[in-house]
C-alpha positions in Angstrom: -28.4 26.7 -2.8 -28.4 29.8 -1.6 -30.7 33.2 -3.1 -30.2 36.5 -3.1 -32.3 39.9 -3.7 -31.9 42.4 -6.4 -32.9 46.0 -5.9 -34.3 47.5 -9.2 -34.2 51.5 -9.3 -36.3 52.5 -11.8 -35.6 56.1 -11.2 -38.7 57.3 -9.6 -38.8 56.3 -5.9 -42.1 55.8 -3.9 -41.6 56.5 -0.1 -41.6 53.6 1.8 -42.1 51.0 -1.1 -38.9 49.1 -2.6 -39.2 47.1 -5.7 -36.8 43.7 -5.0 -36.8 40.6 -7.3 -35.6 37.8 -6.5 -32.4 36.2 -7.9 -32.7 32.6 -9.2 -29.2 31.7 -10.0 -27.9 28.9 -8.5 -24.1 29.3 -7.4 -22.5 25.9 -8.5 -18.6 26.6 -7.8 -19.0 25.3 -3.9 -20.2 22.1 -5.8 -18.3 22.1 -8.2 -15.3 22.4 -5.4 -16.5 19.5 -3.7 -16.7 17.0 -6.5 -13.6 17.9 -7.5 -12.3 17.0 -4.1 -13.7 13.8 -4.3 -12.5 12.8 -7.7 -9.1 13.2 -6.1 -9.8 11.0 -3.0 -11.2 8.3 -5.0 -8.4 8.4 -7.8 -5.5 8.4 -5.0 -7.4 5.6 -3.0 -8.8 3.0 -6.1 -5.1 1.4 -6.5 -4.8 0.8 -3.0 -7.8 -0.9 -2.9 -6.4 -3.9 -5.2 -4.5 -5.3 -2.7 -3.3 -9.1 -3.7 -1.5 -11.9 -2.3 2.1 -11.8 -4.1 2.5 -15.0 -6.3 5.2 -15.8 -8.6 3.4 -17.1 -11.4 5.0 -19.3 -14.4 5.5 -18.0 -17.3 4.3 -19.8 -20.9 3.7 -18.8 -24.5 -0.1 -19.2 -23.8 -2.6 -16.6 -24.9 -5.1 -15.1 -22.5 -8.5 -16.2 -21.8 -11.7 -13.9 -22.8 -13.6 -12.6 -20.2 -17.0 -13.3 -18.9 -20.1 -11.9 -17.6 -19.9 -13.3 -14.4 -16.6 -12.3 -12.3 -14.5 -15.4 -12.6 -13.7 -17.5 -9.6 -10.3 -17.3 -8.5 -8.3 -19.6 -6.2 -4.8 -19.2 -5.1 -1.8 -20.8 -4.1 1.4 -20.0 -2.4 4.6 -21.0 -2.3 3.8 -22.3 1.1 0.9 -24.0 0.0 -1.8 -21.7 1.6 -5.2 -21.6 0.0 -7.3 -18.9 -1.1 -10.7 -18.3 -2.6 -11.0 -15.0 -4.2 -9.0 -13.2 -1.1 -10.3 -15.2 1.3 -7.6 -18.0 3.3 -9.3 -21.0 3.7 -8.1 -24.5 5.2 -7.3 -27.1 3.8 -9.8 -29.3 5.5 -12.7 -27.0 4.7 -11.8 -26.4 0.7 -13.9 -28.8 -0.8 -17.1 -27.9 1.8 -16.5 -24.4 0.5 -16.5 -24.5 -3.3 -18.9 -27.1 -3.0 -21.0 -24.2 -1.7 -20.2 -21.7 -4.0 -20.7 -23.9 -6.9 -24.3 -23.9 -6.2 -24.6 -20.4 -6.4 -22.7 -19.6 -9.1 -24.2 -20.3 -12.9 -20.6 -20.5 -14.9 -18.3 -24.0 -13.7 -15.2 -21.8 -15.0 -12.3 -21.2 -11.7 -8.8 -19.7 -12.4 -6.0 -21.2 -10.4 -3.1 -19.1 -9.8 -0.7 -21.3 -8.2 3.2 -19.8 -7.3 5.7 -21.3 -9.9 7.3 -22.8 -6.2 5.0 -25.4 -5.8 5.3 -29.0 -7.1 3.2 -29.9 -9.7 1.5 -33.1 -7.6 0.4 -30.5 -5.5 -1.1 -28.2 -8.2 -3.0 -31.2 -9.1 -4.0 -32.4 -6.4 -5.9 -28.9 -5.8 -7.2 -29.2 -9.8 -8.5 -32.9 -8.5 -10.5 -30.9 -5.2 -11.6 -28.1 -7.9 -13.3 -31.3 -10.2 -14.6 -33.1 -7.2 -16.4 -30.0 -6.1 -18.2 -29.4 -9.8 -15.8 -26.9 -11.4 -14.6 -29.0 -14.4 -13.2 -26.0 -16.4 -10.4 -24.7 -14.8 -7.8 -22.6 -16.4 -4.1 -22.1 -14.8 -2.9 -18.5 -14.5 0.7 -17.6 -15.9 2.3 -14.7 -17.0 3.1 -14.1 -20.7 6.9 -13.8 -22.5 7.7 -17.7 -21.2 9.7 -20.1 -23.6 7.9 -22.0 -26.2 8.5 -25.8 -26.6 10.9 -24.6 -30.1 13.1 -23.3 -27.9 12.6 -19.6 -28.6 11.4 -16.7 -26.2 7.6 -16.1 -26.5 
């Protein structure tokens, strides 16, 4: 914010005295400048932020889930069979211990499981059965949309 001085002739000058005013305008185009600037940065940089892990989900003639007011919890699985909370990798040995601790802090019992169309459905259960035992009993499975119906017809 910077100021600057106006000199005001007012056609008869006094010797030795100036008449100066000070200008209150506040020059806004350096700001201006800057938040343009970072609109850009941000806009180029918010996708890259959304990095996920890349999972080949099923595809079914189900419809989507509303949202909540809480962000839901997610937990994925490879194709290899790796584990994650949210985008956190976690071991198998420690799974349970984990959602068992953020079951306590959380006030919905809702988890998504995205699970890769590559792993056998024994295995997608048996994480459903950890999920349960740790006090999330509504779980809903993530697919893709445009899957067959049981009719036989595209969805």
């Amino acid at each position: 914010m910077a100021a600057s001085v106006v000199k005001s002739d007012s056609g008869k000058r006094r010797r030795g005295a100036r008449r100066s005013a000070p200008m209150a305008d506040i020059n806004v185009t350096p700001f201006v400048d800057v938040m343009l600037v970072l609109l850009i940065i941000f806009m180029v940089a918010a996708p890259l932020l959304t990095v996920g892990v890349p999972v080949q989900l099923p595809e079914t003639a189900a419809n989507a889930l509303p949202t909540e007011q809480e962000e839901p919890l997610t937990i994925t699985m490879t194709s290899q069979g790796g584990l994650q909370i949210q985008t956190t990798d976690v071991p198998r040995d420690e799974f349970i211990t984990r959602l068992r601790a953020i079951a306590e802090e959380r006030t919905s019992d809702r988890v998504f499981l995205r699970a890769d169309g590559a792993n056998a459905w024994n295995a997608v259960a048996e994480i459903m059965g950890a999920l349960n035992a740790a006090g999330f009993n509504n779980i809903g499975l993530v697919t893709d949309i445009g899957g067959p119906t049981l009719d036989g017809s595209d969805g």
